[in-house]
N, CA, C and O atoms as a GROMACS GRO file, in nm:
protein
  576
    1UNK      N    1   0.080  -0.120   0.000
    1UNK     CA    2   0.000   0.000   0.000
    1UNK      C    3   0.085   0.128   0.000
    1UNK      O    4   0.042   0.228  -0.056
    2UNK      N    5   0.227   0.125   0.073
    2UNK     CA    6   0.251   0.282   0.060
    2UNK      C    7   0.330   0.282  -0.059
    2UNK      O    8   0.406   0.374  -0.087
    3UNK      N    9   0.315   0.185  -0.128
    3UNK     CA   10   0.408   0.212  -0.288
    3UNK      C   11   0.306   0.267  -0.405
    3UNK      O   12   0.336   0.304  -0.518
    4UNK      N   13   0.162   0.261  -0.334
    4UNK     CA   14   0.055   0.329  -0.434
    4UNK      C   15   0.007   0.450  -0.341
    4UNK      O   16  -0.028   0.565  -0.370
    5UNK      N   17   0.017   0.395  -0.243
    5UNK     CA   18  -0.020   0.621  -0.196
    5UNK      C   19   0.083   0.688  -0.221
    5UNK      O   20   0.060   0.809  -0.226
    6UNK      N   21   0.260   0.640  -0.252
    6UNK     CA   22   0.370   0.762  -0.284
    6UNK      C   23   0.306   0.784  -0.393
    6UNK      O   24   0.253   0.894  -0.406
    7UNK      N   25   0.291   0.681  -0.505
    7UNK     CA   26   0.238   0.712  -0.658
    7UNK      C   27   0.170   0.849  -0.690
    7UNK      O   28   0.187   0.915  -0.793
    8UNK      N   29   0.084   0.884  -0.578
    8UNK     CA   30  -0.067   0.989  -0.609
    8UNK      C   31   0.007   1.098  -0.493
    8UNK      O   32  -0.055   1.196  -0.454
    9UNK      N   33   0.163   1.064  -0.438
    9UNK     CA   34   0.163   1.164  -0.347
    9UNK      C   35   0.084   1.192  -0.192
    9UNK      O   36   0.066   1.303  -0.140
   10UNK      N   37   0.042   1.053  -0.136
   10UNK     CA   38  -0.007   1.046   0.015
   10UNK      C   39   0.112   0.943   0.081
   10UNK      O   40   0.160   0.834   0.048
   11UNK      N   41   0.132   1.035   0.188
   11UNK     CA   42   0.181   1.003   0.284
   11UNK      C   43   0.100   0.861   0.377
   11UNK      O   44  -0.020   0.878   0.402
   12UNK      N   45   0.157   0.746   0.417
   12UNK     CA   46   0.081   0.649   0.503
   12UNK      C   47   0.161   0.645   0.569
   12UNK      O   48   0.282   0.649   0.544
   13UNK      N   49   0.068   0.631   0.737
   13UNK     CA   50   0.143   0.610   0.829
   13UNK      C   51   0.066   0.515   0.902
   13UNK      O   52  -0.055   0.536   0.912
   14UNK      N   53   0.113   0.422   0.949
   14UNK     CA   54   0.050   0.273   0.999
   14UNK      C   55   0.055   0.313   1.135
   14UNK      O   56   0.166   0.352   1.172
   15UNK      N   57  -0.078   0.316   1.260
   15UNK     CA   58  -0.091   0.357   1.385
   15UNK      C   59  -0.149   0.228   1.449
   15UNK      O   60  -0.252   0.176   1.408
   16UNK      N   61  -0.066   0.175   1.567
   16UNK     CA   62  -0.131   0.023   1.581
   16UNK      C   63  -0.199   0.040   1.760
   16UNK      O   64  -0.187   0.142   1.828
   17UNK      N   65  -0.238  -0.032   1.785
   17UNK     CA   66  -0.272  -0.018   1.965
   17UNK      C   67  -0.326  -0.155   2.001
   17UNK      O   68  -0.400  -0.207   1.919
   18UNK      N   69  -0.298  -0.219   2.112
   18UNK     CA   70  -0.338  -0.345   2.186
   18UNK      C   71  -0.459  -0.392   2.236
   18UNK      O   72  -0.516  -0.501   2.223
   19UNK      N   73  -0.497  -0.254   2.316
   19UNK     CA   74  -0.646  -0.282   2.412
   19UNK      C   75  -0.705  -0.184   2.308
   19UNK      O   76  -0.665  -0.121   2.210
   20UNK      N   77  -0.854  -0.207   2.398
   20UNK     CA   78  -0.951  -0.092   2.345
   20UNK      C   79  -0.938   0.060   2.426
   20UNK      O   80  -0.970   0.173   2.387
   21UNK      N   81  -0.872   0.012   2.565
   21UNK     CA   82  -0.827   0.156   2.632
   21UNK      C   83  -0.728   0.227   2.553
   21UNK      O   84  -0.747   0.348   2.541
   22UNK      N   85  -0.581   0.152   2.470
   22UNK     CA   86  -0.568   0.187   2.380
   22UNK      C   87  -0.568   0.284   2.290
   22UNK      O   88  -0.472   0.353   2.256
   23UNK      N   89  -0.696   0.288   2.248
   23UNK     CA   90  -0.731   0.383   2.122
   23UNK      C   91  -0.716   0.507   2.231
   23UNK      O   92  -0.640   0.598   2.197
   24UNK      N   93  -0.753   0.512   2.301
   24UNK     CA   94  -0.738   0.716   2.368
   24UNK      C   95  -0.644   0.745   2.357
   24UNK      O   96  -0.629   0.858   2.310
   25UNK      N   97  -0.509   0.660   2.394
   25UNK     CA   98  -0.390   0.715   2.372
   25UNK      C   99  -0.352   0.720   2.208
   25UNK      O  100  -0.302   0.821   2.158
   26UNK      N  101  -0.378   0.612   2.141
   26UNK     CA  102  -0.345   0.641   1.967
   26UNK      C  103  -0.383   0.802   1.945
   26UNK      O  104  -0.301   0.892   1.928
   27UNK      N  105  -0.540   0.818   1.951
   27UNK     CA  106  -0.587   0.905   1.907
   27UNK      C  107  -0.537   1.045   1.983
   27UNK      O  108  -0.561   1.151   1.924
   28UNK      N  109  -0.493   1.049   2.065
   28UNK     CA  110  -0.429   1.165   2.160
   28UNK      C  111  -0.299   1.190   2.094
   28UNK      O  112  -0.284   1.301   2.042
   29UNK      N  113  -0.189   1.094   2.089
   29UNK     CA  114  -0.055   1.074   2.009
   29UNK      C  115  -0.126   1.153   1.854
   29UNK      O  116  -0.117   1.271   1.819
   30UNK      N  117  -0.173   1.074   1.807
   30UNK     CA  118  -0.210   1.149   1.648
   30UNK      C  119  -0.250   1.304   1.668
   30UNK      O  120  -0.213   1.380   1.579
   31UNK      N  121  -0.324   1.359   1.776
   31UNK     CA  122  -0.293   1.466   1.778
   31UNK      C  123  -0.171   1.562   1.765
   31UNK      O  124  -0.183   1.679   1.728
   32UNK      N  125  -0.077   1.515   1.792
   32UNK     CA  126   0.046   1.538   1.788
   32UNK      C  127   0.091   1.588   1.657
   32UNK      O  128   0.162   1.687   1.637
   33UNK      N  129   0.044   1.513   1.577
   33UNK     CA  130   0.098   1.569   1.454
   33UNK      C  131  -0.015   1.549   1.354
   33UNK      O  132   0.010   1.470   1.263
   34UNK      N  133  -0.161   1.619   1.353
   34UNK     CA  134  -0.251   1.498   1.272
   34UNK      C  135  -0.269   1.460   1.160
   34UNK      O  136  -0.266   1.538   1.065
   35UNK      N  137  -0.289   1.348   1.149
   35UNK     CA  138  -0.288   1.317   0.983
   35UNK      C  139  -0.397   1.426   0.905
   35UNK      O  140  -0.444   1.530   0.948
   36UNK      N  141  -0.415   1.368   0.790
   36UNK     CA  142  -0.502   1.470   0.694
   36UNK      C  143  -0.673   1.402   0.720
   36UNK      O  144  -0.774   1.471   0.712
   37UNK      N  145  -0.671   1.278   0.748
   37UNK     CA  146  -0.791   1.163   0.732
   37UNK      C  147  -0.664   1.046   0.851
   37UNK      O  148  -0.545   1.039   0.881
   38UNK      N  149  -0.833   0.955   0.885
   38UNK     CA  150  -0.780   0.868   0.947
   38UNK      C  151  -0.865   0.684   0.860
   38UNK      O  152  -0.985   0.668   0.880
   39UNK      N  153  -0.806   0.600   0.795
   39UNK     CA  154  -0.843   0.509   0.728
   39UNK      C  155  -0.860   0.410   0.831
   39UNK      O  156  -0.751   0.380   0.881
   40UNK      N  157  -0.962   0.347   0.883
   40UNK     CA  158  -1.022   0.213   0.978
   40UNK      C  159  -0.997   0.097   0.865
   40UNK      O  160  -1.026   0.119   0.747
   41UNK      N  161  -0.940  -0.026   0.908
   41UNK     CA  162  -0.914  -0.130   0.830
   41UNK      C  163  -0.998  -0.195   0.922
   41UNK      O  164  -1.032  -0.181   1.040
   42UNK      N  165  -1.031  -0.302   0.788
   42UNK     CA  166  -1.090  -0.421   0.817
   42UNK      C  167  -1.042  -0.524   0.944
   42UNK      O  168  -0.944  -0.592   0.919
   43UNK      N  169  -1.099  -0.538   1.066
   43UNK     CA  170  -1.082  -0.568   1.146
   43UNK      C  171  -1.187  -0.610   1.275
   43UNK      O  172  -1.210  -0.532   1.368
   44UNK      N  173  -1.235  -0.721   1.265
   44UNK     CA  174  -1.324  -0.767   1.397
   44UNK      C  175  -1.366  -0.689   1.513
   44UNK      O  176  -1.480  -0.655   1.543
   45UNK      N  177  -1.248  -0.662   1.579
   45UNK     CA  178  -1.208  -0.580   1.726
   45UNK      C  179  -1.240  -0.469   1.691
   45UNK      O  180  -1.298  -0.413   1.784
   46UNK      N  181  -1.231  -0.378   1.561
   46UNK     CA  182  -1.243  -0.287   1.556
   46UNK      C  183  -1.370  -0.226   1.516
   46UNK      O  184  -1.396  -0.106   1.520
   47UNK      N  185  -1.445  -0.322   1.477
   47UNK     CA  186  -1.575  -0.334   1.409
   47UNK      C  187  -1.668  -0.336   1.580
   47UNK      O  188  -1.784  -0.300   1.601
   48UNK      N  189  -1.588  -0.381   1.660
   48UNK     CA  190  -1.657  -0.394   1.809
   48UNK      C  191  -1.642  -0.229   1.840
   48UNK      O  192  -1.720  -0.179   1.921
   49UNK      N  193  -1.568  -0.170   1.791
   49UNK     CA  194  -1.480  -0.083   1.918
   49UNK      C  195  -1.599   0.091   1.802
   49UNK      O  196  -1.634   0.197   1.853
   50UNK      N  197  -1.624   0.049   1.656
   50UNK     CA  198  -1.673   0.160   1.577
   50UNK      C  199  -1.711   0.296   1.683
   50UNK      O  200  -1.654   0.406   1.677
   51UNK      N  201  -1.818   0.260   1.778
   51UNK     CA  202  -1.891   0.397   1.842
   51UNK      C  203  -1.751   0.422   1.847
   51UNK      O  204  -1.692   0.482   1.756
   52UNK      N  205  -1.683   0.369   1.974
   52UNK     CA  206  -1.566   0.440   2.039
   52UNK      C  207  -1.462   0.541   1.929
   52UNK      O  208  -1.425   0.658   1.940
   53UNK      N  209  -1.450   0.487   1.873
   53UNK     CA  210  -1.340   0.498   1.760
   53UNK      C  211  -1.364   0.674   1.676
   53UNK      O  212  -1.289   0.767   1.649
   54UNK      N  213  -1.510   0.646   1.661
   54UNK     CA  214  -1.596   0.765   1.584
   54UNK      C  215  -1.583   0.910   1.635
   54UNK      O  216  -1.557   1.023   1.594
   55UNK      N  217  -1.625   0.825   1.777
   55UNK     CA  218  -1.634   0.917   1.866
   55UNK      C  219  -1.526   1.007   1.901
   55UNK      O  220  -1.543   1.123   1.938
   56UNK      N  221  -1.386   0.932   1.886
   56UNK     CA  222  -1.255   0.978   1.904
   56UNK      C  223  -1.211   1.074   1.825
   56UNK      O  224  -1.155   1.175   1.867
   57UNK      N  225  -1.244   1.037   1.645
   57UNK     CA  226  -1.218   1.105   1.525
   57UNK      C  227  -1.290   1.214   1.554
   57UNK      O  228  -1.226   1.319   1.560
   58UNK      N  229  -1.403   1.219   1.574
   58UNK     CA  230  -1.493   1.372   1.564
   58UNK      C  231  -1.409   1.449   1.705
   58UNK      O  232  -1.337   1.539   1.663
   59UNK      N  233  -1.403   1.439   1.814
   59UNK     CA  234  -1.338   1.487   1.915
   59UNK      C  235  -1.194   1.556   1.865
   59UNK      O  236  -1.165   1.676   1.856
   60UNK      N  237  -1.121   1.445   1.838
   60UNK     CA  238  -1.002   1.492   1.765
   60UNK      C  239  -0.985   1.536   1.614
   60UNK      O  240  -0.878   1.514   1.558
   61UNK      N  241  -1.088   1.598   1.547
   61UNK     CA  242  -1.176   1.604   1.445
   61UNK      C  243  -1.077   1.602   1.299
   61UNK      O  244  -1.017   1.677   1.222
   62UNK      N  245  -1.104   1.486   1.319
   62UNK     CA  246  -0.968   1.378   1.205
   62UNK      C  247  -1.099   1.298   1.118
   62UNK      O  248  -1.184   1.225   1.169
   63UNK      N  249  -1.090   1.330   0.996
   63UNK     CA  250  -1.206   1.250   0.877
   63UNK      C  251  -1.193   1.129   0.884
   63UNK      O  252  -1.080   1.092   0.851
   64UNK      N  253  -1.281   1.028   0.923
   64UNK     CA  254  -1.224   0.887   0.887
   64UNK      C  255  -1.298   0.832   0.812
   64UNK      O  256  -1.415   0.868   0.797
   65UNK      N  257  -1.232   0.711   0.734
   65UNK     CA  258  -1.325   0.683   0.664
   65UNK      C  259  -1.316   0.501   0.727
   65UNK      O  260  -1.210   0.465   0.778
   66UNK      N  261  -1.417   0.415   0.718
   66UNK     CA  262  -1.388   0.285   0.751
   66UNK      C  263  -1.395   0.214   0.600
   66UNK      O  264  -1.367   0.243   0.484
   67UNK      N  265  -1.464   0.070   0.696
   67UNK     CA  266  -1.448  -0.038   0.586
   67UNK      C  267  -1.568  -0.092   0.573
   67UNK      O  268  -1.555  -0.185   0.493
   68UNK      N  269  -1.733  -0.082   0.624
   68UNK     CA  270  -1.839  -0.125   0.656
   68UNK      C  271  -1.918   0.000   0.662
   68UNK      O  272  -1.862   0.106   0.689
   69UNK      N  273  -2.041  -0.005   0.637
   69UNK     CA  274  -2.122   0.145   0.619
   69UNK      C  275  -2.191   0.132   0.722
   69UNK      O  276  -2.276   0.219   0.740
   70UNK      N  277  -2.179   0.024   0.821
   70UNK     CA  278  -2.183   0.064   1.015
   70UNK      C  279  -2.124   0.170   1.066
   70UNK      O  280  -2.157   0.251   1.153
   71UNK      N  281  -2.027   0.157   0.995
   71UNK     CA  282  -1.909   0.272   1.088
   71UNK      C  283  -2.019   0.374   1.111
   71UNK      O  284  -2.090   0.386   1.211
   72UNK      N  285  -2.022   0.475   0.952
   72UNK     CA  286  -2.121   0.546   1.006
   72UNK      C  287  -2.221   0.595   1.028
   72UNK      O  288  -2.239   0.716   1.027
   73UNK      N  289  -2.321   0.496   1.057
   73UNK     CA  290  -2.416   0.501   1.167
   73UNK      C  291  -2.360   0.515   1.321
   73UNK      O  292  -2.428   0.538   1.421
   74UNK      N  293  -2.235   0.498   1.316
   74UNK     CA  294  -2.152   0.517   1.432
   74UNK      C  295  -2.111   0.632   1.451
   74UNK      O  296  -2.107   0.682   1.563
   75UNK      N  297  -2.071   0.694   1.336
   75UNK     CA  298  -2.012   0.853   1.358
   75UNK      C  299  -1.880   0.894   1.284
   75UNK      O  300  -1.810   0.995   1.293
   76UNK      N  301  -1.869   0.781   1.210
   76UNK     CA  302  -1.770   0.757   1.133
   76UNK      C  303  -1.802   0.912   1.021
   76UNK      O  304  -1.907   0.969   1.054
   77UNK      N  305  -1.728   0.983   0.897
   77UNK     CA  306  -1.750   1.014   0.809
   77UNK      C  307  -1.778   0.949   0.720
   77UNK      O  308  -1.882   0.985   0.667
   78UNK      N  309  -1.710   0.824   0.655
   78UNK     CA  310  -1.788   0.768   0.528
   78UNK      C  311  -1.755   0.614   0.549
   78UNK      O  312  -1.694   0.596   0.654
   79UNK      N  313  -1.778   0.508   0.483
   79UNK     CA  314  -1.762   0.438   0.468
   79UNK      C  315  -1.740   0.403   0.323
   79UNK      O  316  -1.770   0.489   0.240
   80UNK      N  317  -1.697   0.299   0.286
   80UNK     CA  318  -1.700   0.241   0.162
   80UNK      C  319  -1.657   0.104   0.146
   80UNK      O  320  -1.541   0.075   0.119
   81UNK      N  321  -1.774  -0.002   0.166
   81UNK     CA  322  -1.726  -0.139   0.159
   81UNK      C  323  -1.868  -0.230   0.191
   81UNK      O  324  -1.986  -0.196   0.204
   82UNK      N  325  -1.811  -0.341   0.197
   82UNK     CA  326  -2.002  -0.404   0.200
   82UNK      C  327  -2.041  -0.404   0.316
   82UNK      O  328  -1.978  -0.384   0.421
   83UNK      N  329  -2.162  -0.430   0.295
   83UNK     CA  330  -2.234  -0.413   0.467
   83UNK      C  331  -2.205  -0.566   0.556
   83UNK      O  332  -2.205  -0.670   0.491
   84UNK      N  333  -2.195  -0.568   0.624
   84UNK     CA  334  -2.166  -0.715   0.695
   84UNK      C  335  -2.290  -0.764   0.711
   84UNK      O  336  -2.278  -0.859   0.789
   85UNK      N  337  -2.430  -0.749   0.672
   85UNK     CA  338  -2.517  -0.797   0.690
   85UNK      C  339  -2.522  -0.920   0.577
   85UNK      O  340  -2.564  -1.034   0.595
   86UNK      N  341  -2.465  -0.859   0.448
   86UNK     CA  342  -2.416  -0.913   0.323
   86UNK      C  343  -2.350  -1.049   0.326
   86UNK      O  344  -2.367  -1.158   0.271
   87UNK      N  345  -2.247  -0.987   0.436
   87UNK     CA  346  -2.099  -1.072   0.398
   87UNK      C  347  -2.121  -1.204   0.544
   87UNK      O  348  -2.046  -1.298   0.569
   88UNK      N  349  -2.263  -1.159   0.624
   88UNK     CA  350  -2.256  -1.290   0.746
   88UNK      C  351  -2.382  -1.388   0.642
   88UNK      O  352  -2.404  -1.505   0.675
   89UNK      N  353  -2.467  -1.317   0.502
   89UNK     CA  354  -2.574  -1.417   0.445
   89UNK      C  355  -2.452  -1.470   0.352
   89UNK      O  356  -2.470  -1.563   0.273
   90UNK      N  357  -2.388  -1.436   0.360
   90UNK     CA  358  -2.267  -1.520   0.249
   90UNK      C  359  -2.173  -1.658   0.335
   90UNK      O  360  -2.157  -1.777   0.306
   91UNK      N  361  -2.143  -1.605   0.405
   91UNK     CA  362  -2.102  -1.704   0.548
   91UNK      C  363  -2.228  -1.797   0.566
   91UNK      O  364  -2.214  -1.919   0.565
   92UNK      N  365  -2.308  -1.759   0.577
   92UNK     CA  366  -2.433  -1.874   0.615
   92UNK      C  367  -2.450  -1.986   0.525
   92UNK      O  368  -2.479  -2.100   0.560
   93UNK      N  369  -2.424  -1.933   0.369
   93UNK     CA  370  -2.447  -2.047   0.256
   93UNK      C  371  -2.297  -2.138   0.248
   93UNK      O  372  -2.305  -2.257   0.221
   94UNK      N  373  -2.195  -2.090   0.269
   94UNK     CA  374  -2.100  -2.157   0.307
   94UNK      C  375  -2.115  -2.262   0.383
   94UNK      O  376  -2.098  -2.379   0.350
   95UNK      N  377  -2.152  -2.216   0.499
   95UNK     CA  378  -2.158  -2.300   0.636
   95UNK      C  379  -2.239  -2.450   0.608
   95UNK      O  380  -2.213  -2.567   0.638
   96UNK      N  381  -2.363  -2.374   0.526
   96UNK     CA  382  -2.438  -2.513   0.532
   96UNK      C  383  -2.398  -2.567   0.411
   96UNK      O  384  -2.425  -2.687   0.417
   97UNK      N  385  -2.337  -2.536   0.282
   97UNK     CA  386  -2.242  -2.623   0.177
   97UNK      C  387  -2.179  -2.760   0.237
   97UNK      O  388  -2.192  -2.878   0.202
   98UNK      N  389  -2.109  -2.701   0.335
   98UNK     CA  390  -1.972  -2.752   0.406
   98UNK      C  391  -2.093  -2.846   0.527
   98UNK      O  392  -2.086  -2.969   0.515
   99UNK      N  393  -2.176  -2.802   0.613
   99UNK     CA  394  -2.286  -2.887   0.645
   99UNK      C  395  -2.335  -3.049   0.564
   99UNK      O  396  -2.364  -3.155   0.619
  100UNK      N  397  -2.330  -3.022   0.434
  100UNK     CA  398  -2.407  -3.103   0.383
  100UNK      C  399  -2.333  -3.160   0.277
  100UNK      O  400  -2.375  -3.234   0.188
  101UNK      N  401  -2.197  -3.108   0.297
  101UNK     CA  402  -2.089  -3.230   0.300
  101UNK      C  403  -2.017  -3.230   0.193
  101UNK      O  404  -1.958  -3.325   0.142
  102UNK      N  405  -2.025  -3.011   0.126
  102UNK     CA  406  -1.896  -3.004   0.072
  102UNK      C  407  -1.775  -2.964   0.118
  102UNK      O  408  -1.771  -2.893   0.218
  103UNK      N  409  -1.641  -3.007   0.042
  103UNK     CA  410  -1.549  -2.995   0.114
  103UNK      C  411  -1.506  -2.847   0.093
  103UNK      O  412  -1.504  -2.802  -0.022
  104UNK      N  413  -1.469  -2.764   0.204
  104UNK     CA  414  -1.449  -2.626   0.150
  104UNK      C  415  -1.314  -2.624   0.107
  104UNK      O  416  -1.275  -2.508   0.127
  105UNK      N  417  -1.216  -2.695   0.056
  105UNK     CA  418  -1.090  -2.709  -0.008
  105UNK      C  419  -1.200  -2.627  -0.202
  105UNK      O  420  -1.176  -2.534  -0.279
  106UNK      N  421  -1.304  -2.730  -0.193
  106UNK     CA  422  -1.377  -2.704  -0.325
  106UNK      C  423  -1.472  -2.606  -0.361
  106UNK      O  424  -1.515  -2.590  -0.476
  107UNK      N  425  -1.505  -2.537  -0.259
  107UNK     CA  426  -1.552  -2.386  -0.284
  107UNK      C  427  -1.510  -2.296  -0.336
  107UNK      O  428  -1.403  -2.266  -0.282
  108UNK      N  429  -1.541  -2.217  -0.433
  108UNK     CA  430  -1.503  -2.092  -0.482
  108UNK      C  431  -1.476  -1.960  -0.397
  108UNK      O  432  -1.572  -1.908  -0.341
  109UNK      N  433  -1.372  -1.914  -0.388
  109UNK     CA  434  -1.353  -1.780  -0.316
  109UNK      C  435  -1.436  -1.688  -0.390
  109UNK      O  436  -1.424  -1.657  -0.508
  110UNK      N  437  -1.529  -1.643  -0.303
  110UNK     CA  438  -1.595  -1.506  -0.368
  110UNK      C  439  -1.550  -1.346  -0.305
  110UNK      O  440  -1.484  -1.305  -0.210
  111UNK      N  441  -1.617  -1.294  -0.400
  111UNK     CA  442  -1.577  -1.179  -0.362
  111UNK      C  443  -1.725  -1.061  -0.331
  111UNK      O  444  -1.829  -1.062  -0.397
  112UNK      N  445  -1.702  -0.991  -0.242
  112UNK     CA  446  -1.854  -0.932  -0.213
  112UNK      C  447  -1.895  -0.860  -0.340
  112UNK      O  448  -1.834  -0.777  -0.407
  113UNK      N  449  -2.043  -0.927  -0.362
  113UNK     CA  450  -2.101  -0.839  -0.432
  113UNK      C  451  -2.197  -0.712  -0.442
  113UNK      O  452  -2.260  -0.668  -0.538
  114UNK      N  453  -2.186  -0.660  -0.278
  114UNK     CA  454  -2.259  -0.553  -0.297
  114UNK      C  455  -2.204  -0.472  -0.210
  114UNK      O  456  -2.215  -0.505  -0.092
  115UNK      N  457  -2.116  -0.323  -0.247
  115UNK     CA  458  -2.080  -0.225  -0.183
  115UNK      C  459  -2.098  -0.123  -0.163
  115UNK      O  460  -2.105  -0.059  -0.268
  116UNK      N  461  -2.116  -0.047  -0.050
  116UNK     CA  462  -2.188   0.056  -0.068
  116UNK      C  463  -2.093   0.262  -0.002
  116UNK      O  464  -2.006   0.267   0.085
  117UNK      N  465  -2.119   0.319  -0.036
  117UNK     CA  466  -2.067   0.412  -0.017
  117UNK      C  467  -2.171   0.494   0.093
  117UNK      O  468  -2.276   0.546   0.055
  118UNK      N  469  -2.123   0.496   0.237
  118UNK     CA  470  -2.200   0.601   0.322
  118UNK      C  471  -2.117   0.688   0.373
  118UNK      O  472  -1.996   0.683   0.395
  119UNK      N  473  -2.236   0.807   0.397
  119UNK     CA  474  -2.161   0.959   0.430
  119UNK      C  475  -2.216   0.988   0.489
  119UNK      O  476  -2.334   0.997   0.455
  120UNK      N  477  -2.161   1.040   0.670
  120UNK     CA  478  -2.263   1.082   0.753
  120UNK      C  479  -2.253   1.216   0.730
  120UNK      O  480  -2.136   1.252   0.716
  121UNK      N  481  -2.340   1.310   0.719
  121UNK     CA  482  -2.312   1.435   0.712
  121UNK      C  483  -2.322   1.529   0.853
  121UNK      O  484  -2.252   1.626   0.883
  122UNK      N  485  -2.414   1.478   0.916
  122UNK     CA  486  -2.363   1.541   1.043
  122UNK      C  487  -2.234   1.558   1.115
  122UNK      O  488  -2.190   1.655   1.177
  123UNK      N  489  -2.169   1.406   1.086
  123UNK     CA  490  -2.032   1.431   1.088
  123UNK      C  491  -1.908   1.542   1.018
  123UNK      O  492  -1.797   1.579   1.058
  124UNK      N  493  -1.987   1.572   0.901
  124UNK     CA  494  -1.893   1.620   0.843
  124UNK      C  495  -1.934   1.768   0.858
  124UNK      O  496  -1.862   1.857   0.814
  125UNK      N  497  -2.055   1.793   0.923
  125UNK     CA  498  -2.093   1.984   0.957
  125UNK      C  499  -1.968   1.939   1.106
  125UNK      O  500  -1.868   2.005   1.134
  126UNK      N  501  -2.011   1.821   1.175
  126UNK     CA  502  -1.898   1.886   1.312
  126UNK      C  503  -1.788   1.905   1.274
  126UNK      O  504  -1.717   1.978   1.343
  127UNK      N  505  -1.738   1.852   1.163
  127UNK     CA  506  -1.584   1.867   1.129
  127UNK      C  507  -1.561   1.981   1.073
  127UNK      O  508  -1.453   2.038   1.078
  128UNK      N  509  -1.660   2.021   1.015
  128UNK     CA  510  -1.621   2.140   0.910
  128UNK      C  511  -1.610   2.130   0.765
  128UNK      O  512  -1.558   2.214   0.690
  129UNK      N  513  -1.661   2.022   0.734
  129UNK     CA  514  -1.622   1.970   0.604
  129UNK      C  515  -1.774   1.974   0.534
  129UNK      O  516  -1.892   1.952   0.560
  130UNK      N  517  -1.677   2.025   0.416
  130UNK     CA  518  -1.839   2.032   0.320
  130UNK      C  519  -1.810   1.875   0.180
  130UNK      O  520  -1.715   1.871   0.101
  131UNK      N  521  -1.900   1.788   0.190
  131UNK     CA  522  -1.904   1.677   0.103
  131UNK      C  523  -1.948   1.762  -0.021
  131UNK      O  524  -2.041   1.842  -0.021
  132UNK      N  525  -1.861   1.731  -0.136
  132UNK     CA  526  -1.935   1.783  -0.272
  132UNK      C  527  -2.048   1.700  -0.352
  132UNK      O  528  -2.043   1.577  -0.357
  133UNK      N  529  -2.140   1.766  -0.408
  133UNK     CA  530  -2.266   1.696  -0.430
  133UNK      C  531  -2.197   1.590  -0.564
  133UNK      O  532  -2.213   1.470  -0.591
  134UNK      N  533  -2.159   1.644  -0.594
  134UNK     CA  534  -2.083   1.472  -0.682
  134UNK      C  535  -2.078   1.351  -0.605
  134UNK      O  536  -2.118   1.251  -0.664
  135UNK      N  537  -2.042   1.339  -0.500
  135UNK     CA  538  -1.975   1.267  -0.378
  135UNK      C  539  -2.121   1.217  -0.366
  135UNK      O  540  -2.176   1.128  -0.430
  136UNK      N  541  -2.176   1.307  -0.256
  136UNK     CA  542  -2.340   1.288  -0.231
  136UNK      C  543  -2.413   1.220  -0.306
  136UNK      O  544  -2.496   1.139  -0.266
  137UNK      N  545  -2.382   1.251  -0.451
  137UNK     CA  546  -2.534   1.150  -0.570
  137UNK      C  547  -2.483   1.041  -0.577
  137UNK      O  548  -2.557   0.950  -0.615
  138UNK      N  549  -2.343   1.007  -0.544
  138UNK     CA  550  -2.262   0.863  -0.545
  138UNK      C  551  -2.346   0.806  -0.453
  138UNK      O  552  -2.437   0.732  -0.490
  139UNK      N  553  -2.322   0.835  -0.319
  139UNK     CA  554  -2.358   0.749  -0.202
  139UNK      C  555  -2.481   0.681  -0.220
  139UNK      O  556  -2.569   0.721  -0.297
  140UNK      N  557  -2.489   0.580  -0.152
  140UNK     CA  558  -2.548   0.475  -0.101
  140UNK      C  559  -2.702   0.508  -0.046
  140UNK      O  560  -2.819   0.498  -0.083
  141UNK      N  561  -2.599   0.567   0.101
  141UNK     CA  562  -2.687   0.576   0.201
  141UNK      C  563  -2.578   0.761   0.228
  141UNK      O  564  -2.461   0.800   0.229
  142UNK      N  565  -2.706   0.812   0.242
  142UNK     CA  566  -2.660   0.976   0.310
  142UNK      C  567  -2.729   0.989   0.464
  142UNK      O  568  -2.852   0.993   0.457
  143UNK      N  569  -2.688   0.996   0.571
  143UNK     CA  570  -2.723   1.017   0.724
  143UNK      C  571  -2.679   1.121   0.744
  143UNK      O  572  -2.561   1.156   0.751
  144UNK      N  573  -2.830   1.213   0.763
  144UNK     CA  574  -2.809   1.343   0.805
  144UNK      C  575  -2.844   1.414   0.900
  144UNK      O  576  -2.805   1.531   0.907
   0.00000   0.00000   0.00000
């Protein structure tokens, strides 16, 4: 990844933390110097932790964007990726494949087929940020 953000000229900087107490100090440290946006990766724990996380970015009023269009309903600024409601009915047909006695060595890797682009905008009046209506007719889902 940072051999295609030098490409376009972005800086990446990889910010890691252990616990969920954790994140106060990440997000306090990033004050320090703050990034431009803050990118949420795909991650379980972190998918637990979204309110918290949101909540941190707007406080420390850093754009983030995640990986699930939960985030923000959380408070996230945008999302862009499938909804996990998607990706647990995709897991379910698996499960019972492999149930009824295929071998998942013989399953096809798929890839999600439905992604969606959300933009909270309330988030983005607390930040200060104005979304351009290009952006807006894209989205998905707009929460305002």
């Amino acid at each position: 990844m940072p051999a295609q953000a030098d490409s376009i000229g972005v800086t990446v900087r990889s910010v890691e933390f252990t616990t969920a107490g954790g994140l106060d100090a990440t997000f306090a440290a990033l004050a320090g110097k703050p990034p431009e946006a803050v990118v949420v990766m795909s991650d379980a724990a972190l998918y637990d932790l979204r309110e918290h996380i949101s909540a941190l970015a707007v406080r420390h009023r850093l754009p983030t964007i995640a990986y699930v269009p939960e985030f923000t309903d959380a408070g996230a600024l945008m999302s862009y990726g499938p909804p996990r409601r998607a990706m647990y009915r995709r897991t379910a047909e698996y499960v019972k494949k492999i149930l009824a006695g295929a071998k998942p060595a013989d399953l096809p890797v798929q890839q999600p087929t439905q992604v969606e682009l959300s933009i909270n905008l309330r988030t983005a009046k607390a930040l200060g940020i104005t979304i351009p209506d290009t952006v807006l007719a894209r989205a998905d889902r707009v929460i305002e």
